[in-house]
C-alpha positions in Angstrom: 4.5 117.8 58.2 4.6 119.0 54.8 7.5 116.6 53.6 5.6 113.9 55.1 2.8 114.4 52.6 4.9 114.3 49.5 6.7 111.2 49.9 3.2 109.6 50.3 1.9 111.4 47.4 5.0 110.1 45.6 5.1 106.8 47.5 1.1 106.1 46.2 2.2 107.7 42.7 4.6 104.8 42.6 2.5 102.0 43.5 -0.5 103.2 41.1 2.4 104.0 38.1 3.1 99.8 38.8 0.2 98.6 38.9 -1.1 100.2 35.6 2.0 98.6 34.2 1.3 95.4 35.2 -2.2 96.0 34.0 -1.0 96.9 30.4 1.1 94.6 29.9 -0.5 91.7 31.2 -3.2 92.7 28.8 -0.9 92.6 25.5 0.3 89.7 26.6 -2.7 88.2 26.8 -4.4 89.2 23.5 -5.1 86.9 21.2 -5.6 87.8 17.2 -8.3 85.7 15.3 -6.9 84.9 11.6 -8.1 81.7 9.0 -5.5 79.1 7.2 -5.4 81.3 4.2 -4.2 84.4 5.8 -1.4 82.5 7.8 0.0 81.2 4.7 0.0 84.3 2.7 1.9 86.2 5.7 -0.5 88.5 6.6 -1.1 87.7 9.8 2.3 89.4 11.5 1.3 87.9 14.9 3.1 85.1 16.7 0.4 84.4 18.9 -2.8 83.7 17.0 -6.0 81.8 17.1 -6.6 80.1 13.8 -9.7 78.6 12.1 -10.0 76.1 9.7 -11.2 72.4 8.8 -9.3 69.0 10.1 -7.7 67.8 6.7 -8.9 64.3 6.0 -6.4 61.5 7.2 -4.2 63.7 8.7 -5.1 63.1 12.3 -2.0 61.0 14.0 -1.7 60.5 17.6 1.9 59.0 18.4 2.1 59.1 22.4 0.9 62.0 24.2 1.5 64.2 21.4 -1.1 64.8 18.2 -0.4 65.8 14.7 -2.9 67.3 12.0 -3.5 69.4 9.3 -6.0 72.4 9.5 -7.1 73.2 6.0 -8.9 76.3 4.1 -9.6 75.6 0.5 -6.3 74.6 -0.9 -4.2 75.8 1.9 -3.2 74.4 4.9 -0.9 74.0 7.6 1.0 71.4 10.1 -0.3 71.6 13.5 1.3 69.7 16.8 -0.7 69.6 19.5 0.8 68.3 23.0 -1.7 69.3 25.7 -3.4 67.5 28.5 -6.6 68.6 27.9 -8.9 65.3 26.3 -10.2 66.5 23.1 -14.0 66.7 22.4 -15.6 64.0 20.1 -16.2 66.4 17.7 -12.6 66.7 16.6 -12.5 64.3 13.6 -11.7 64.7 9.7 -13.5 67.3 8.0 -15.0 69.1 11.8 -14.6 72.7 12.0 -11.8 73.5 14.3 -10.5 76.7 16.3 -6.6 76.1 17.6 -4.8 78.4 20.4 -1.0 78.9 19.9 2.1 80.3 18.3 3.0 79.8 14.6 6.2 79.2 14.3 8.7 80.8 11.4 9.5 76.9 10.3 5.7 77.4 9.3 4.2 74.8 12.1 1.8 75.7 14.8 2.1 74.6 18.2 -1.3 74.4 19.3 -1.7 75.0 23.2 -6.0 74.9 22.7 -8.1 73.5 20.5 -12.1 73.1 20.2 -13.8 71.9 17.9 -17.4 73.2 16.4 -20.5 71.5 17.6 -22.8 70.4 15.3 -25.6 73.6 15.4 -28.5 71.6 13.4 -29.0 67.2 14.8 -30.0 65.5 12.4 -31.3 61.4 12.4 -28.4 59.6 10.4 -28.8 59.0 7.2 -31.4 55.7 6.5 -32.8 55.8 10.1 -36.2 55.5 10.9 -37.3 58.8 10.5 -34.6 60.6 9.3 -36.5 62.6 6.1 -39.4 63.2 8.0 -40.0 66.2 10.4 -41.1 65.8 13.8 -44.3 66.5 13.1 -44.7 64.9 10.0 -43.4 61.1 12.2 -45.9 61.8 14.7 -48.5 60.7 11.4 -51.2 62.0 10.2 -54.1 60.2 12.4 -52.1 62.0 15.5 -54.6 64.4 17.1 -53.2 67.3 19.7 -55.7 66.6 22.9 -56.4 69.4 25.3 -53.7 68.6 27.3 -51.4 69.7 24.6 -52.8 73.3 24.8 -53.4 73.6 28.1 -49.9 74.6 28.4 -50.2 77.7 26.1 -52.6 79.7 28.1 -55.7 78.2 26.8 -58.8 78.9 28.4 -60.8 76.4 27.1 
């Protein structure tokens, strides 16, 4: 009765020892180190697998096929990124956006991008020489607009 005890202490011991293994390491594996353009180029970023931030250099956006080329840029540095993925990419991605990429950076000094988003606009704006675009909401509604009661009845008011 005894023996049986141990070799299901040890046969549980086992199965816990490889699952925390599996945990760990699928855990490095997946971790993924934030770094910008400039600390790519200048080697400090030791990591293979990296998530890199940066601006779309102007003009450098190619799409030959399936597969698209560009340049992600941080003041004067920058670096060659391929990206062949099946994901569409969001409208936002255009020269100059604000752009986070997903992938390994090679030692030829290109990164293979398996992600990429780019930034959404945080502020909308009118374009420039519309109808209203260097006036604030309030100030197009005019200045004969009067807020009626119905306006306030909203907010709690007990009038």
């Amino acid at each position: 009765m005894q023996n049986k005890k141990w070799k299901f202490g040890i046969g549980i011991g086992i199965i816990l020892a490889v699952v925390a293994w599996e945990a760990v390491s699928g855990f490095q594996q997946s971790k993924t180190y934030y770094v910008t353009v400039n600390e790519l180029t200048q080697g400090q970023a030791a990591r293979r697998h990296v998530r890199v931030g940066g601006l779309v250099a102007q003009g450098s956006i190619e799409r030959r096929g399936g597969k698209l080329t560009f340049r992600l840029a941080q003041d004067a540095n920058s670096i060659p990124v391929t990206y062949v993925g099946t994901e569409t990419l969001p409208d936002t991605f255009k020269d100059d956006a604000q752009a986070i990429i997903d992938g390994d950076y090679l030692a030829s000094g290109e990164f293979r991008a398996e992600k990429i988003q780019a930034k959404c606009a945080s502020k909308y704006q009118a374009a420039p020489g519309s109808q209203g675009a260097n006036k604030s909401p309030v100030a197009a509604l005019g200045p004969d607009h009067q807020f009626g009661k119905s306006t306030l009845s909203g907010l709690g008011s007990s009038q």
